[in-house]
C-alpha positions in Angstrom: 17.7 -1.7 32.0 16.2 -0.7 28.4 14.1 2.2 28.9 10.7 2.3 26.7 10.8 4.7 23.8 6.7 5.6 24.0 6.6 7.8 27.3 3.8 9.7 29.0 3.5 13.8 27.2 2.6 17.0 28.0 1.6 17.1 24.2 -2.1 18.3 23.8 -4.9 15.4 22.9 -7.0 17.7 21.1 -4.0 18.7 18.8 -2.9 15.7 17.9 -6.6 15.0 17.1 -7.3 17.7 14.7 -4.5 17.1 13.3 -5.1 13.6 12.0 -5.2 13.8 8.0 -8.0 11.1 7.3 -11.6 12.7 8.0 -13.2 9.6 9.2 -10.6 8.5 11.6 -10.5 11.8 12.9 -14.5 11.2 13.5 -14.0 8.2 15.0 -11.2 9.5 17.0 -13.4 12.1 18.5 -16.4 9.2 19.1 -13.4 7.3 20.9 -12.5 10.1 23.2 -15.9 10.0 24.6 -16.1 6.6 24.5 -12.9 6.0 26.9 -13.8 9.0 28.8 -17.3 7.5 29.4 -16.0 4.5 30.0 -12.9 4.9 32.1 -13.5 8.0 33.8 -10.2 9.0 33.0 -8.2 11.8 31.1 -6.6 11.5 28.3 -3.0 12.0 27.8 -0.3 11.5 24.9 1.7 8.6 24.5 4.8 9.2 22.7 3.6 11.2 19.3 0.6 8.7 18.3 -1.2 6.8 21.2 -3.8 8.2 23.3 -3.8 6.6 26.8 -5.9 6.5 30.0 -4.7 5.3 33.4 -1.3 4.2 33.6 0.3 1.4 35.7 4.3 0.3 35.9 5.5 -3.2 35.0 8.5 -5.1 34.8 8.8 -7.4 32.3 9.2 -11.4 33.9 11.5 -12.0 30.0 13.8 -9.1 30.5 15.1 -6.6 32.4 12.5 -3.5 30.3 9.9 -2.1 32.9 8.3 0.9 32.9 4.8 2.8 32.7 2.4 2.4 30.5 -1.2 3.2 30.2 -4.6 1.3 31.4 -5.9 1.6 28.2 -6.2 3.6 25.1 -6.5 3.8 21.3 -4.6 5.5 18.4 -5.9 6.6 15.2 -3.6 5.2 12.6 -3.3 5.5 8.5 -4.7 2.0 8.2 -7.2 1.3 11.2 -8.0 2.5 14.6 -5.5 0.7 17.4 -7.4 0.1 20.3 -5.3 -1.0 23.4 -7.3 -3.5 25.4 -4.7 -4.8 27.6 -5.5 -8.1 29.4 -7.3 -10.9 28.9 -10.0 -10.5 31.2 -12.6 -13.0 31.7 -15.0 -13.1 29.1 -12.8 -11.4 26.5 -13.6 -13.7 23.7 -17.2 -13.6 23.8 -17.1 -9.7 23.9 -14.8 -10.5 20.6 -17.2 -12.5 18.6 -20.3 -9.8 19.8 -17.8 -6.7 18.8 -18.0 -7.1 14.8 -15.9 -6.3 12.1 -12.2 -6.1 13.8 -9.0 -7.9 14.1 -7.0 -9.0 17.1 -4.0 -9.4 18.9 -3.0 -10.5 22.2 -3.9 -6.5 23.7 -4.9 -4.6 20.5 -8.1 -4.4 18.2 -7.6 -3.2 14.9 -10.9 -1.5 13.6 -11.4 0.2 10.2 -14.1 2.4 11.5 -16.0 2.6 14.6 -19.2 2.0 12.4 -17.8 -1.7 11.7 -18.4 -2.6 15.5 -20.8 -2.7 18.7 -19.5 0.5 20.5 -21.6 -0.6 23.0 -19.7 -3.7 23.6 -16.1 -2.3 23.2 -17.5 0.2 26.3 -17.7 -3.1 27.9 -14.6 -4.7 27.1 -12.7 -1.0 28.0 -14.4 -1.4 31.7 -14.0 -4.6 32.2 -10.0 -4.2 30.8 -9.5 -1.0 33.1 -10.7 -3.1 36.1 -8.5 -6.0 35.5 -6.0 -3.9 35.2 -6.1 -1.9 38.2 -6.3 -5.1 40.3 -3.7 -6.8 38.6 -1.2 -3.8 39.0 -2.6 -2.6 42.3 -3.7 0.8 41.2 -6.3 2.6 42.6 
C-alpha cells in the first residue's frame, strides 16, 4: 500500500505563518485562520511543511490501493495564490462558485489571489457546508 507523503505535524501553525515571505498572503493567511476557525470550529494543524488543515478523516482510494488521513478542510498560502481545500462537492457548490468572485477551481481546491478578490462571507459558507458533507460522508463526528 503507497503511503501519502503530506502527513499530520506537530509543526507550529503560527510559525509557519509568520514565516510566509509575501506580506499580503501572510494577511490573508491570518484572515483565513479565523475564518476556518469561525467556521469549522476546529484547530488547526500542519500538513506536511505547507498546508494548514482542520478535521481529518481516513479514506481508501476505490482506483488504488493509497489510503490514508487527510484533513476536513483547509487552506495553504502559496507563492502564487492562496489554496483553499474545499473537499466535496456538496450540494449547491456551484452556485456558492459563481457568488464567491474572483477565483479558480478545481475538483476540491480554490485558487484565490487575495482574500479581497472574493465574498468571505460565502467561502464561510461553502467551508461549513464542505466540513458537514464531509463528516457524514466519512462518518466522523
Amino acid at each position: 500500500m503507497a503511503e501519502l507523503k503530506t502527513q499530520k505535524t506537530k509543526a507550529s501553525v503560527a510559525k509557519f505563518v509568520a514565516a510566509v515571505d509575501h506580506d499580503q498572503r501572510k494577511a490573508d493567511a491570518k484572515e483565513l485562520l479565523k475564518i476556518f476557525k469561525d467556521a469549522t470550529g476546529l484547530k488547526p494543524a500542519m500538513w506536511g511543511e505547507s498546508i494548514i488543515g482542520y478535521g481529518q478523516y481516513h479514506y481508501q482510494s476505490e482506483r488504488s490501493t493509497q489510503e490514508g488521513d487527510w484533513p476536513l478542510t483547509g487552506f495553504s498560502p502559496r507563492k502564487t495564490n492562496l489554496s483553499i481545500y474545499i473537499m466535496s462537492g456538496f450540494k449547491g457548490k456551484e452556485k456558492m462558485l459563481e457568488k464567491l468572485g474572483k477565483h479558480k477551481h478545481s475538483v476540491s481546491c480554490l485558487h484565490v489571489n487575495k482574500l479581497s478578490d472574493i465574498d468571505v462571507n460565502v467561502l464561510k459558507k461553502m467551508i461549513v457546508q464542505s466540513v458537514k458533507e464531509m463528516k457524514k460522508s466519512y462518518g466522523v463526528k
